[in-house]
ZADO-1210 file (C-alpha; in nm, 4 decimals, padded with zeros to 6 digits):
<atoms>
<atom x="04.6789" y="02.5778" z="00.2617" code="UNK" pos="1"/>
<atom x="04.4249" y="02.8541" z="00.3863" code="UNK" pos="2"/>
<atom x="04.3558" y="03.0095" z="00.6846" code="UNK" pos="3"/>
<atom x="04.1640" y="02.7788" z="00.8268" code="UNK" pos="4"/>
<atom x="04.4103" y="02.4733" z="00.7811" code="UNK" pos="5"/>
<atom x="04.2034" y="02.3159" z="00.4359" code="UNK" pos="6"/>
<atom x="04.4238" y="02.2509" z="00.1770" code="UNK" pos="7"/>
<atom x="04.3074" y="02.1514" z="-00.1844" code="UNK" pos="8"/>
<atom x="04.3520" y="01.7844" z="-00.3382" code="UNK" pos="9"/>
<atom x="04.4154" y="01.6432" z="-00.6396" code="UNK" pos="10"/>
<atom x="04.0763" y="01.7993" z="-00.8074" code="UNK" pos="11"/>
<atom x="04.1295" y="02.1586" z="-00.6493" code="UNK" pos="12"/>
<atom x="03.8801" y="02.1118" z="-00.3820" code="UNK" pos="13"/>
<atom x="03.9244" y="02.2386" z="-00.0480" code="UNK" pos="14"/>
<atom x="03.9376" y="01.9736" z="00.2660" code="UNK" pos="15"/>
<atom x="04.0945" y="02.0076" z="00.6206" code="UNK" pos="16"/>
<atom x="04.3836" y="01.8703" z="00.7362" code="UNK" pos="17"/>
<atom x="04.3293" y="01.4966" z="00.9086" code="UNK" pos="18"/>
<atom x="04.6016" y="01.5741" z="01.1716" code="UNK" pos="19"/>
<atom x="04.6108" y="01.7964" z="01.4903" code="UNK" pos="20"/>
<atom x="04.9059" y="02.0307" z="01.4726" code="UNK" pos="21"/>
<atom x="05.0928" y="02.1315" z="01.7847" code="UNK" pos="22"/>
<atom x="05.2742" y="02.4805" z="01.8051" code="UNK" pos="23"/>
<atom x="05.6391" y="02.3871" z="01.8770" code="UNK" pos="24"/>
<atom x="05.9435" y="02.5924" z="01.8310" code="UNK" pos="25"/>
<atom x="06.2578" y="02.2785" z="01.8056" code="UNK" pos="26"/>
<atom x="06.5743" y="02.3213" z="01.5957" code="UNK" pos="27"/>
<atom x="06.6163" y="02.0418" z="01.3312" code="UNK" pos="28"/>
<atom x="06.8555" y="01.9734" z="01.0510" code="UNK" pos="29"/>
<atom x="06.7416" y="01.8634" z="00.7408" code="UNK" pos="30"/>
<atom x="06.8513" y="01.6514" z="00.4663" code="UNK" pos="31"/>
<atom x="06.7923" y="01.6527" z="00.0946" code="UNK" pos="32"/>
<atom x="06.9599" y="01.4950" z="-00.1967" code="UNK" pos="33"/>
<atom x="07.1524" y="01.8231" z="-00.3139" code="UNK" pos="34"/>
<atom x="06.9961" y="02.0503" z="00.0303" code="UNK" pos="35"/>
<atom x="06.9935" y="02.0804" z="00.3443" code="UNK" pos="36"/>
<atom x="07.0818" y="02.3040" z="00.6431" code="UNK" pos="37"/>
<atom x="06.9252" y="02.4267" z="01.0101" code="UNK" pos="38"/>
<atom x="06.5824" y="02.4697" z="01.0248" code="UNK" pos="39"/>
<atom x="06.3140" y="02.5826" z="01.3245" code="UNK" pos="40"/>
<atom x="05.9826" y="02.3460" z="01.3142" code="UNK" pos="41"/>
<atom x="05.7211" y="02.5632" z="01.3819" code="UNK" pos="42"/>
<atom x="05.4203" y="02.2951" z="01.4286" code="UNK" pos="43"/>
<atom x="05.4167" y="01.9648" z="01.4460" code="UNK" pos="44"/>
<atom x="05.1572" y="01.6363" z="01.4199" code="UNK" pos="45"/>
<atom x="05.1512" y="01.2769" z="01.3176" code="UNK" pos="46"/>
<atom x="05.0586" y="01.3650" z="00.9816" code="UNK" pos="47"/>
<atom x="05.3622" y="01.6207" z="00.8923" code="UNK" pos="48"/>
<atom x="05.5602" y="01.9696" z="01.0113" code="UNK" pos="49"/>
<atom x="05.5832" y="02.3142" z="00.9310" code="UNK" pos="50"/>
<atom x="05.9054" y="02.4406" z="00.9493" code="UNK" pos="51"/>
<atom x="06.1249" y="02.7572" z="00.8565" code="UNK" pos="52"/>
<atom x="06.4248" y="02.7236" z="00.6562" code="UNK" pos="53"/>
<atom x="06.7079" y="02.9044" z="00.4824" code="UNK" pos="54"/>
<atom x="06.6641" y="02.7692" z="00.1351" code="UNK" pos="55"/>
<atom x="06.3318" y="02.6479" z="-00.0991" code="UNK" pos="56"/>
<atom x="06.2891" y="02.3138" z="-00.1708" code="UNK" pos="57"/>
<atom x="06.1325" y="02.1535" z="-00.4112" code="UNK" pos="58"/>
<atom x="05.7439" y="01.9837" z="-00.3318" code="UNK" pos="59"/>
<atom x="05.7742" y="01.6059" z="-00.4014" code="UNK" pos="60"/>
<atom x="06.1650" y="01.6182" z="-00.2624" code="UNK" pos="61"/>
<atom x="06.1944" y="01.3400" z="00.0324" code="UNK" pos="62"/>
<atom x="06.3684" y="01.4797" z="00.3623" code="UNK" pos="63"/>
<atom x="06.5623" y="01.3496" z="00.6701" code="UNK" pos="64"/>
<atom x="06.4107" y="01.5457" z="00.9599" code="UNK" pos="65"/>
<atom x="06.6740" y="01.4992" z="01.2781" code="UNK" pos="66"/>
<atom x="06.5290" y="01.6315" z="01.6192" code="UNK" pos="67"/>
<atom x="06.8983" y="01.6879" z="01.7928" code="UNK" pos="68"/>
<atom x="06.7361" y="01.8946" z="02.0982" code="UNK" pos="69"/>
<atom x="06.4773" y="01.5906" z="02.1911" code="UNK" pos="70"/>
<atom x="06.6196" y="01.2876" z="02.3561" code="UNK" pos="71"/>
<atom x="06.7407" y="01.0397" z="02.1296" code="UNK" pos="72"/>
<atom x="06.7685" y="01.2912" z="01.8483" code="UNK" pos="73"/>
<atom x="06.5249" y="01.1210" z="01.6887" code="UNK" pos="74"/>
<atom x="06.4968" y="01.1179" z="01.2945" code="UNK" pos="75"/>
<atom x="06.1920" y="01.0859" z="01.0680" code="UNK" pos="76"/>
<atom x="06.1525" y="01.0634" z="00.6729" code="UNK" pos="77"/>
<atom x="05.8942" y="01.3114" z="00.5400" code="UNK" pos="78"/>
<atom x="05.8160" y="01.4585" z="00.1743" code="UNK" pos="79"/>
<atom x="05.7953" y="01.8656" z="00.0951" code="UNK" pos="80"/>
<atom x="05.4104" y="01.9083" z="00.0429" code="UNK" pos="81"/>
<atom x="05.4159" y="02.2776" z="-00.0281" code="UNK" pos="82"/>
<atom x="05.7223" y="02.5638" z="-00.0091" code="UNK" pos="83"/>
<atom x="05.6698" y="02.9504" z="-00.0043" code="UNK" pos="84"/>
<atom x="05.9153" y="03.2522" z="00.0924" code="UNK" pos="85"/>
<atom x="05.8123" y="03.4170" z="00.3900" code="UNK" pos="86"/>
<atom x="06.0616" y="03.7010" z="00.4185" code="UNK" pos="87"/>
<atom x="06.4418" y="03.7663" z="00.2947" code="UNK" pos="88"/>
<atom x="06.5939" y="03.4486" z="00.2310" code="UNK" pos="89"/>
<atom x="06.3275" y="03.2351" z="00.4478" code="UNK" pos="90"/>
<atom x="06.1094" y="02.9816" z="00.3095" code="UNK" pos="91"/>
<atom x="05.8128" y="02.7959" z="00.4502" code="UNK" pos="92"/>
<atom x="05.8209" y="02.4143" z="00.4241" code="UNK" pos="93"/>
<atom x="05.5303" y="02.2074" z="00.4927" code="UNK" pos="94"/>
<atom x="05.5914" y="01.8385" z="00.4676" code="UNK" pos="95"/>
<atom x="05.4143" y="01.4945" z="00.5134" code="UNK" pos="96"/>
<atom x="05.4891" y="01.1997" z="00.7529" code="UNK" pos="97"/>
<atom x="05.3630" y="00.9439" z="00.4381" code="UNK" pos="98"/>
<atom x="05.4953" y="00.6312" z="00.6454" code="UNK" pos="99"/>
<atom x="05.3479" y="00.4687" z="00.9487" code="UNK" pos="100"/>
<atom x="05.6589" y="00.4187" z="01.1271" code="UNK" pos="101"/>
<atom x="05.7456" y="00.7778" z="01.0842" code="UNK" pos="102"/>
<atom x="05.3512" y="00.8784" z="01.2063" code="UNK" pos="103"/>
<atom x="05.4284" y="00.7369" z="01.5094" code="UNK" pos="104"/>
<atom x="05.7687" y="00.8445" z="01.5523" code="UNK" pos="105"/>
<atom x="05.6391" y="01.2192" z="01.4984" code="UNK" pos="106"/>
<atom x="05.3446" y="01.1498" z="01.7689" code="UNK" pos="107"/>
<atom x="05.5937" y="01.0434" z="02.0042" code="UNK" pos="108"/>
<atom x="05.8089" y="01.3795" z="01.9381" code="UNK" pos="109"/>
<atom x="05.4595" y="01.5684" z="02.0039" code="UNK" pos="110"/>
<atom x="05.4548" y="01.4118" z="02.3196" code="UNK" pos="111"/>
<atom x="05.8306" y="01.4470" z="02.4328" code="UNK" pos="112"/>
<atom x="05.7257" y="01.8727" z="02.3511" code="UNK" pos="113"/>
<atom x="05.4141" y="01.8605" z="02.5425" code="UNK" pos="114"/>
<atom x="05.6110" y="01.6628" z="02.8570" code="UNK" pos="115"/>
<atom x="05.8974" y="01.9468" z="02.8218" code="UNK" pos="116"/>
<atom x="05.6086" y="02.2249" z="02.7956" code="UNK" pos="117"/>
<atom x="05.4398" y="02.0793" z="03.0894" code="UNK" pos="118"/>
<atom x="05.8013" y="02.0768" z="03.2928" code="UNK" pos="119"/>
<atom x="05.8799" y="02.4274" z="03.1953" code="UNK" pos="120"/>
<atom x="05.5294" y="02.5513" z="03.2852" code="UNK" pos="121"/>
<atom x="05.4887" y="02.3299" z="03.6260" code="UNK" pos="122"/>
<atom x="05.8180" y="02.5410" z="03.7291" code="UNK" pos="123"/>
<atom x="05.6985" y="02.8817" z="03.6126" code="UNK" pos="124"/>
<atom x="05.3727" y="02.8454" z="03.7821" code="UNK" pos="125"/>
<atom x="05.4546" y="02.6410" z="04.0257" code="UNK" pos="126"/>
<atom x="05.8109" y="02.6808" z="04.1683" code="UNK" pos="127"/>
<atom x="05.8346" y="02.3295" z="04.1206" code="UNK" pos="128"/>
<atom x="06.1609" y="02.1579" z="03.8936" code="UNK" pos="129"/>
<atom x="06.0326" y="01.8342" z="03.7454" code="UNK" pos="130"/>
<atom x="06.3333" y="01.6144" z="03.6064" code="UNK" pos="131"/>
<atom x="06.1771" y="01.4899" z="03.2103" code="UNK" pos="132"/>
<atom x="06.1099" y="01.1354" z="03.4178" code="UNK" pos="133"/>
<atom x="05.9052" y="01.3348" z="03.6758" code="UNK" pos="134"/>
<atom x="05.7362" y="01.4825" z="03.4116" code="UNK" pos="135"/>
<atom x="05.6624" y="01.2698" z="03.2159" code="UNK" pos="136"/>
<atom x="05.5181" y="01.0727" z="03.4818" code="UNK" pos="137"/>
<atom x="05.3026" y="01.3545" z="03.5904" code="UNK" pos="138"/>
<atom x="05.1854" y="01.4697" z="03.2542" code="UNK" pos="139"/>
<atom x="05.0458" y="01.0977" z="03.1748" code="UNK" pos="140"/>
<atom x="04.8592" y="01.0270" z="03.4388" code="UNK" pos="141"/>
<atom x="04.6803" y="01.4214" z="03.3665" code="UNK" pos="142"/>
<atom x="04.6914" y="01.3880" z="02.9815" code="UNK" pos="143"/>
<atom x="04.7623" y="01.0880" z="02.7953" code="UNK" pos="144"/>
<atom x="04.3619" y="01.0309" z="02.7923" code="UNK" pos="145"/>
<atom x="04.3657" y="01.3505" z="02.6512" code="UNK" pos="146"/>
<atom x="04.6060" y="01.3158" z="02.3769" code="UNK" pos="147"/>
<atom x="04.5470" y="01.2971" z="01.9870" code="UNK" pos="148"/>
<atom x="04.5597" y="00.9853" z="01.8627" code="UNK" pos="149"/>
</atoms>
């Protein structure tokens, strides 16, 4: 992947990523045949995650993502893309959402971390605490139009 989010295919041409990727910082553990561990997702989108772990793994290995701080702790199936060390002992994971179900699992969890970013920021701004209900109701009527799909 380069700067500018393109990634090369099969025939080591450039093209961008199909998927909007949304800044998040949300603990997950993750699950490999023979791996797995803590891990901080670092952006996330319908079509995969970006995350920081404390071990390489392998492109083409299958994960369990599980998403204990979101309601639900909600769990989606993705497969390593790319892996690179970043700095002592941290790697770099980028992995696809290949299946529907977990596409739309993964948009939901976007959603759950924009509701929670509009909560936290609606009480730093505005003095105002929002139960997730509250804002959730809020944040749809101002931004589900708005959303990715």
């Amino acid at each position: 992947m380069d700067s500018e989010g393109r990634r090369e295919d099969d025939h080591g041409q450039r093209r961008r990523r199909g998927f909007i990727r949304h800044p998040v910082e949300i603990p997950l553990a993750v699950e490999a045949r023979g791996w797995g561990g803590a891990a901080i997702a670092h952006d996330l989108g319908h079509g995969g995650i970006r995350f920081l772990a404390a071990g390489t793994v392998a492109p083409g290995t299958w994960l369990t993502l599980s998403f204990s701080s979101l309601e639900g702790a909600p769990q989606v199936h993705a497969r390593v893309v790319w892996c690179r060390p970043v700095e002592a002992g941290s790697y770099e994971v980028g992995a696809a959402f290949p299946a529907e179900a977990d596409r739309m699992r993964a948009r939901m969890m976007e959603q759950i971390v924009a509701i929670e970013r509009y909560r936290e920021r609606v009480q730093a701004e505005e003095g105002r605490t929002l139960d997730s209900e509250e804002a959730a109701r809020e944040w749809v009527v101002q931004n589900a139009g708005k959303f990715p799909t």
